[in-house]
N, C-alpha and C positions, 0 to 999 in steps of 0.2 A: 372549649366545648369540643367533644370528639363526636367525628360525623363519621356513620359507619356506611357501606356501601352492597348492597346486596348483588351478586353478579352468576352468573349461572354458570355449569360445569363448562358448557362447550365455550365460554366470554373470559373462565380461567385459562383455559386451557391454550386459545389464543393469546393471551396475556406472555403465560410463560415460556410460548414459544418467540414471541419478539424479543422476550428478554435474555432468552438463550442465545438467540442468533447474535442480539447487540453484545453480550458478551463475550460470544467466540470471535467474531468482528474483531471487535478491539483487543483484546489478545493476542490476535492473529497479527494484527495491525502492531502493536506493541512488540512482538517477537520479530516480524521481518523489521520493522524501524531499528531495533535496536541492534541486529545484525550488520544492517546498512549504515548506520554510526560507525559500529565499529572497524571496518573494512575500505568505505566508500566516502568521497567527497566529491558533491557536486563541481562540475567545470563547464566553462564554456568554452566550445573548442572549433576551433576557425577551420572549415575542410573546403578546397578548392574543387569547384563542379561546372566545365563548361567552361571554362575562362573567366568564372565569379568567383569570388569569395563568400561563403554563407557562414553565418556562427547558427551553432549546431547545442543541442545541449550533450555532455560527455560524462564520462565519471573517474576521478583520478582514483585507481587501488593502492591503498594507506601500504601495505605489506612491498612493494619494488616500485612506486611510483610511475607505474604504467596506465596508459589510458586506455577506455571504452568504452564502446557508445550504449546506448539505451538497450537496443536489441540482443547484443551479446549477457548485457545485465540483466536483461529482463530470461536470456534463456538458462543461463546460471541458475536465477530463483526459481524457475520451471521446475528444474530438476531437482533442484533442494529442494522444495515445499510444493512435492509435487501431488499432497492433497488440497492445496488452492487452486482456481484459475488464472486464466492468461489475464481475464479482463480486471480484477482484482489486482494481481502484481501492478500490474501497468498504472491504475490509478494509487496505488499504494507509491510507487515512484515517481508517479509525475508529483502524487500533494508531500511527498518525502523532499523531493530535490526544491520543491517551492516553498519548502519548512510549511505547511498549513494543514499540518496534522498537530490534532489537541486532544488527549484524553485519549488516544486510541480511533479519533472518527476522523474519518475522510471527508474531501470536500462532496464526496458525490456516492450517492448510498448504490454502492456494486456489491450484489450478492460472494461471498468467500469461494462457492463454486464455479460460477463464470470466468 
């Protein structure tokens, strides 16, 4: 049985703007992940602070086997995809580095401009 839905211009109209954003989202999300495949591999790397030992999250680079941390990774993608924001990368790399990215969605809905 097909059940039809009656919905007014301005309840379209928000419609398809959620469904625009979910698909630049993930897209967007899709293009930096696959970048960061290709390039980057999460590390845990042990840096000495104050006479402690802390493990640190790091990122070994696939191309000379050199490492770096979040912040220099995270200012790289700035400048690459410098129509996203800060607060976007950042959650893109944290749910990237903890593999808990599916289909393009992140663990925590950050607008692509933030």
């Amino acid at each position: 049985m097909n059940k039809k839905i009656i919905i007014s211009k301005n309840q379209l109209g928000i419609i398809v703007e959620h469904l625009n954003e979910v698909t630049l989202r993930a897209g967007t999300v899709n293009k930096i992940t696959t970048d960061l495949n290709m390039n980057y591999e999460p590390q845990t790397v042990t840096k000495r602070k104050g006479g402690e030992y802390f493990e640190d999250a790091g990122f070994r680079i696939k191309a000379d086997d050199s490492l770096t941390d979040g912040k220099s990774l995270l200012r790289y993608l700035s400048m690459k995809y410098d129509d996203v924001g800060d607060e976007f990368l950042k959650q893109v790399i944290r749910d990237w580095s903890d593999d808990a990215i599916e289909d393009g969605m992140l663990t925590t809905k950050v607008s692509v401009e933030e």
